[in-house]
C-alpha positions as CSV (number, residue, x, y, z in Angstrom):
1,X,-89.7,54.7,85.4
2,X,-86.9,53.0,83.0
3,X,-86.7,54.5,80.3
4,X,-87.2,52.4,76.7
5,X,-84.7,51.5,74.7
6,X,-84.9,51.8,70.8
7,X,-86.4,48.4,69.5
8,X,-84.6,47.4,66.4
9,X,-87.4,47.9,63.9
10,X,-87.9,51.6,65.3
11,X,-83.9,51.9,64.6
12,X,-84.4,50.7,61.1
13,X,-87.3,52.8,60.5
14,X,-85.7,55.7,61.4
15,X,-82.7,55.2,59.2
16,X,-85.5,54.5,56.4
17,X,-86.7,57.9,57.0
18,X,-83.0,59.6,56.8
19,X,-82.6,58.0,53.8
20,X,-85.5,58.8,52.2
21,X,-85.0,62.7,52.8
22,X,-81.3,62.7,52.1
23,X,-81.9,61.0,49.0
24,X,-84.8,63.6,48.5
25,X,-82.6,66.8,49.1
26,X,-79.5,65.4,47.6
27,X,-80.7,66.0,44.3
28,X,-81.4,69.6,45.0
29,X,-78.4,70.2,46.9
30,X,-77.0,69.3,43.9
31,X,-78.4,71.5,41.4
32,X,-77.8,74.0,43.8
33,X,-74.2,74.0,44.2
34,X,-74.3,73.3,40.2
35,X,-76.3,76.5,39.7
36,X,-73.9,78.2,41.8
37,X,-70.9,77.3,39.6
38,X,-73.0,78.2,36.1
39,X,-73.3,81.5,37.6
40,X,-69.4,81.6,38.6
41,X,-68.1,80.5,35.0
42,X,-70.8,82.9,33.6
43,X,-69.4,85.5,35.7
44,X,-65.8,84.9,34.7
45,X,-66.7,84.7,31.0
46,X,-68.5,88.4,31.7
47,X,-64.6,89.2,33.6
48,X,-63.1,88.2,29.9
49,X,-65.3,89.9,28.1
50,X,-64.7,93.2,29.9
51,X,-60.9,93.2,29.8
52,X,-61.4,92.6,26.0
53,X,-63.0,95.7,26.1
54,X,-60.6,97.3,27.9
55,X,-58.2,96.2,26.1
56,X,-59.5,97.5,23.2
57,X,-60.4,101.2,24.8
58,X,-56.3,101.5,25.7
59,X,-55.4,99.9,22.6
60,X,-58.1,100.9,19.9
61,X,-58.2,97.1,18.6
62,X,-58.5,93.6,20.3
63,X,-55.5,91.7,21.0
64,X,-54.6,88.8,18.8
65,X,-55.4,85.2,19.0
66,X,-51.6,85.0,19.0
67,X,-48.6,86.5,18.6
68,X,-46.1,84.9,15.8
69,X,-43.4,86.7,14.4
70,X,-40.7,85.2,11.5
71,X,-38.0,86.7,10.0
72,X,-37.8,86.4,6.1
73,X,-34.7,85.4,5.7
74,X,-33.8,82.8,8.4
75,X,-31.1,85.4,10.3
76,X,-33.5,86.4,12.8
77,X,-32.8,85.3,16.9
78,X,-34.2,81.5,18.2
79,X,-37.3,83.7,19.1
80,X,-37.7,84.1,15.7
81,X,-37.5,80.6,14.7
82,X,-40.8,79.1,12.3
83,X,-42.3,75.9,12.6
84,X,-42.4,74.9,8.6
85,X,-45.5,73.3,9.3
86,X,-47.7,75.6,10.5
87,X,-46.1,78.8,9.5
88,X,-46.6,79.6,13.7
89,X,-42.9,81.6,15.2
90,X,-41.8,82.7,18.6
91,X,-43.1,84.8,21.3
92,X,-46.6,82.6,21.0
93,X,-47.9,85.0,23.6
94,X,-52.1,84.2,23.2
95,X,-54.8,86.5,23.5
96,X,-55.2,85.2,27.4
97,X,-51.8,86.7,28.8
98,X,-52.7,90.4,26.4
99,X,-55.6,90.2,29.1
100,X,-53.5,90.3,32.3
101,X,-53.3,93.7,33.2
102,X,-57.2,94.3,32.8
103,X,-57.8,90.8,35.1
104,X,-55.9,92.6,38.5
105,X,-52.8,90.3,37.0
106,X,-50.2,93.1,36.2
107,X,-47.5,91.9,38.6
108,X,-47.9,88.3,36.4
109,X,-48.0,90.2,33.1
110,X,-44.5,92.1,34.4
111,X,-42.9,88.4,34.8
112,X,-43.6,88.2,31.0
113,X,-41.1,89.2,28.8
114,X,-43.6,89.4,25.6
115,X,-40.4,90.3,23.7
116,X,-39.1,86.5,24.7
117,X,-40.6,83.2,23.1
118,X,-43.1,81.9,25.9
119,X,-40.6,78.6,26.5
120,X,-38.0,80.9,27.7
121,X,-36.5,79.7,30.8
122,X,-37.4,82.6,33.3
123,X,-41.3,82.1,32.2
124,X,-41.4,78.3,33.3
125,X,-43.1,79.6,36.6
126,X,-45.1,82.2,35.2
127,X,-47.1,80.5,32.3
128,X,-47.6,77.5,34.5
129,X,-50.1,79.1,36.6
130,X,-53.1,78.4,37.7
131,X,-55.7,81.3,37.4
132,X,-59.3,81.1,38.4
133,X,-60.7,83.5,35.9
134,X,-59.7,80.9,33.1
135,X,-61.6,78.3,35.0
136,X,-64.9,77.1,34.9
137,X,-66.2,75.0,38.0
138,X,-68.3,73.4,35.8
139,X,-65.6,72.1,33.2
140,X,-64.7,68.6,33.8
141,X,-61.1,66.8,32.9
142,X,-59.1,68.6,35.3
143,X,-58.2,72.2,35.6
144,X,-54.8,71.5,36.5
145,X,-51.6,72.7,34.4
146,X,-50.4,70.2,31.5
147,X,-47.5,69.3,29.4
148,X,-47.5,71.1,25.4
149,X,-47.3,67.6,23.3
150,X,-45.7,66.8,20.2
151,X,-47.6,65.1,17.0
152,X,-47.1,61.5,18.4
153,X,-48.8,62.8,21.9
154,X,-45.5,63.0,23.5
155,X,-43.7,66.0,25.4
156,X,-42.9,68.5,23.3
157,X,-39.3,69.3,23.7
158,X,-37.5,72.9,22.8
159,X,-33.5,73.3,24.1
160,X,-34.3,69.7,25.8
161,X,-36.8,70.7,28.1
162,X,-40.5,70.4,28.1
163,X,-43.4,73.4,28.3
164,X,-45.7,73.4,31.5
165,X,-48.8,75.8,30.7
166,X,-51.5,77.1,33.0
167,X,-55.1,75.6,31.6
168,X,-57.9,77.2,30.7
169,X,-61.5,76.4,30.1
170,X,-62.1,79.5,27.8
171,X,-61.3,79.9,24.0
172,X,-61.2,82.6,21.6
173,X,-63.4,82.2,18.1
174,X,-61.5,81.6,15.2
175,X,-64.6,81.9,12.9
176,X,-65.9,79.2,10.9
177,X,-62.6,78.5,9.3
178,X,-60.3,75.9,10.8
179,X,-57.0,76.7,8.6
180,X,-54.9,77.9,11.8
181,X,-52.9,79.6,9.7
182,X,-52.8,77.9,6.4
183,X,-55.7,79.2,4.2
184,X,-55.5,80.1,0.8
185,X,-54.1,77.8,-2.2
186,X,-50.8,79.9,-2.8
187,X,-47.4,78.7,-2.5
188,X,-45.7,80.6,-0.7
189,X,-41.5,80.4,-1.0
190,X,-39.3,82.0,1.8
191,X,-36.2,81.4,3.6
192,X,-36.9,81.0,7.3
193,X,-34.8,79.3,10.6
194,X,-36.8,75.6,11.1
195,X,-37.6,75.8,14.6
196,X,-37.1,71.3,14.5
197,X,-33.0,71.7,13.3
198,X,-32.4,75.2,14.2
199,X,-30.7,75.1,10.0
200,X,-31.6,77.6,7.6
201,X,-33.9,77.0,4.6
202,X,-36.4,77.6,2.1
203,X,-39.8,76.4,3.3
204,X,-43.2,76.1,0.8
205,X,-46.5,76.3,2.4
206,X,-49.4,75.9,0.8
207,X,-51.2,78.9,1.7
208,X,-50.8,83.1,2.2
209,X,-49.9,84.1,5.3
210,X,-52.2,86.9,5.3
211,X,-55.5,84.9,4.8
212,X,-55.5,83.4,8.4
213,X,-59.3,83.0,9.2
214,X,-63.0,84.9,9.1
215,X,-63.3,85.3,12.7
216,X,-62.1,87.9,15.7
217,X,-59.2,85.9,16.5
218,X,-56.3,84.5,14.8
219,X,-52.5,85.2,14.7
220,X,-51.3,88.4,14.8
221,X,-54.8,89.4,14.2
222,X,-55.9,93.1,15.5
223,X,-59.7,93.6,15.2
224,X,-61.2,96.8,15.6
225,X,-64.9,97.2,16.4
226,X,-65.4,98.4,13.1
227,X,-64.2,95.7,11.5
228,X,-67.3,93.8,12.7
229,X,-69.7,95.1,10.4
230,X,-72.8,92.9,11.8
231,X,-72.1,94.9,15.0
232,X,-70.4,94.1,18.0
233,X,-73.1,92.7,19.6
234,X,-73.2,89.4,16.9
235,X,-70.2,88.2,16.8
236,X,-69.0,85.5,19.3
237,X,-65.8,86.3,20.7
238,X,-64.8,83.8,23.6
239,X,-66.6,80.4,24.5
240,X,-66.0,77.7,26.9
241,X,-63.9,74.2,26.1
242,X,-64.0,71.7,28.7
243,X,-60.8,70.0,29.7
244,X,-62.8,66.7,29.2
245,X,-62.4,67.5,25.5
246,X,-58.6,68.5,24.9
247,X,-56.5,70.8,26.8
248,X,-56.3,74.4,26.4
249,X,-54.3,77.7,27.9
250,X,-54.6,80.9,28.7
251,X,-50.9,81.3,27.5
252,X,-50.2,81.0,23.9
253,X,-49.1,78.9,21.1
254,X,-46.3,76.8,21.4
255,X,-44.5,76.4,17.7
256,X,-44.8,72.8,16.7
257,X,-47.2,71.7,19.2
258,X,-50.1,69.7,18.7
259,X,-53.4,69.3,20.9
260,X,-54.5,65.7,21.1
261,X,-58.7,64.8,21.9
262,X,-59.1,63.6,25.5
263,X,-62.1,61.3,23.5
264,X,-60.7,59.5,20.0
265,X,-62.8,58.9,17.7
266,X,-62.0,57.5,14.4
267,X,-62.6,61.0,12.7
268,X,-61.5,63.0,15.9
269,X,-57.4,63.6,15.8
270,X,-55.3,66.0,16.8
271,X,-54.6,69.1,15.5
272,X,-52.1,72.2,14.9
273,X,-51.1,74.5,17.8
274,X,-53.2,77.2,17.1
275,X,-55.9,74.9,18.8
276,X,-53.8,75.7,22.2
277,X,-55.8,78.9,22.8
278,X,-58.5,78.9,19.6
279,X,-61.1,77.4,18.1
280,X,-63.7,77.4,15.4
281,X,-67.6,77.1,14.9
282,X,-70.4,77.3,12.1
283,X,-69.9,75.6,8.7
284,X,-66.4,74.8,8.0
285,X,-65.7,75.3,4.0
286,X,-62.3,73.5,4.5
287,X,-63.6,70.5,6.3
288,X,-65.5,67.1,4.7
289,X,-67.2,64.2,6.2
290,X,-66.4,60.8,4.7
291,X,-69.5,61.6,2.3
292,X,-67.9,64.5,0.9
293,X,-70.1,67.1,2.6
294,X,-69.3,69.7,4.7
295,X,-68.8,69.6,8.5
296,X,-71.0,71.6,10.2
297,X,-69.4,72.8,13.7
298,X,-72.5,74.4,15.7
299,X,-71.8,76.6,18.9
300,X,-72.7,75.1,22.1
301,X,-72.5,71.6,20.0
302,X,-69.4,69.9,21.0
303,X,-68.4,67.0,18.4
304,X,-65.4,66.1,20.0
305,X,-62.9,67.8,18.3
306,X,-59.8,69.4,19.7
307,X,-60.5,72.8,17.6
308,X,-64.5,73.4,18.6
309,X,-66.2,75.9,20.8
């Protein structure tokens, strides 16, 4: 007996039906493969989080948000050099590249010279890279390296040449504060090398040096456990900063570098290099609204800003 051909309504039907239970399961794939990376960025957070305490077991304190050391009085090497700005200096080595050995990332870490500025030509490779453990699959805006900018959103350039860093989707807490550096209402009057003209001179900033922040991280910070006196268990340490928002690394700070929003807004801008590889959250006393008030930066409450868990 010939066999019947598919009429056209049974063909249309049964593409009805396909459609209907692909559009069914679609959704679920979905929050299935989205589960699956919540659970990978949560696991690389818990990776972090161990090498800190690592870290800290080898080292008997965490390591800094960054690393910036100035001379005093301006004869110090280019690694030396200060940005007059933002009181940041040379290496700029961040928190993220103190972690390398304890993330199975020792040969990478050997490639460092930590005694060298992080633009120095044999690094261009290193600090470029890409490394999962930084990266959250959930993050949106790319996870791709990018370009250190200047305060007009161009490339930043140092001996002519511009600074590719590796990205990260992880940031250390700077506390509640976002000075980057600044804090304090002292001037302070010392003769350092400006990183911008590579001349000698006398630079005032208004603020002390030594009153950088409230929170774990900040440069050339070294918090102990016992410094925490809530308990260890309180404070927040790293968080998550999608790409979507501004860029960040796993690097460093770059000395007169600035990190620009990925959204503007009107009262969202960019802000110091610090912002690179920290940020801040809770009530900032240093910040106002247009009212006057204070700012309030909640965790897990992006507002847009370039310096916010």
């Amino acid at each position: 007996m010939k066999r019947r051909a598919f009429t056209l309504i049974e063909l249309l039907v049964v593409i009805a039906v396909i459609g209907v239970l692909v559009a069914l399961l679609l959704p679920a794939v979905q929050q299935a493969r989205e589960a699956a990376r919540r659970t990978q960025c949560k696991s690389h957070l818990k990776q972090l989080g161990l090498a800190l305490h690592n870290y800290h077991d080898a080292h008997s304190t965490f390591p800094a948000g960054y690393y910036s050391f100035a001379t005093s009085n301006g004869s110090g090497p280019a690694s030396a050099n200060i940005d007059p700005q933002s009181w940041d200096a040379a290496p700029g080595w961040g928190w993220g590249t103190a972690l390398l050995p304890y993330l199975d990332q020792a040969p990478l870490s050997n490639q460092l010279d930590s005694a060298q500025p992080i633009w120095a030509p044999q690094h261009a490779s290193g600090i470029a890279m890409t490394l999962p453990v930084f990266l959250c699959p959930s993050a949106t805006g790319g996870d791709e390296p990018f370009t250190v900018q200047d305060a007009a959103g161009n490339p930043l350039l140092i001996g002519g040449s511009s600074v590719l860093l590796g990205r990260s989707h992880y940031v250390a807490s700077h506390g509640q504060e976002s000075c980057w550096g600044d804090c304090g209402s002292s001037l302070t009057g010392l003769v350092f090398t400006d990183i911008y003209s590579g001349t000698t001179r006398t630079v005032n900033i208004n603020g002390n040096a030594g009153v950088v922040a409230d929170g774990p991280f900040y440069r050339n910070s070294a918090t102990r456990f016992r410094d925490m006196t809530d308990g260890p268990s309180t404070p927040i340490l790293l968080g998550e900063h999608s790409s979507r928002l501004s860029d960040k690394t796993w690097v460093g700070v770059v000395p007169g570098a600035f990190t620009h929003p990925r959204i503007s807004t009107p009262l969202n801008g960019s802000d110091a290099a610090a912002t690179l590889t920290l940020v801040h959250a809770g009530p900032s006393g240093g910040e106002l609204d247009i009212t006057g008030f204070p700012i309030i930066h909640p965790v897990n409450f992006p507002t847009l800003h370039v310096g916010q868990m």
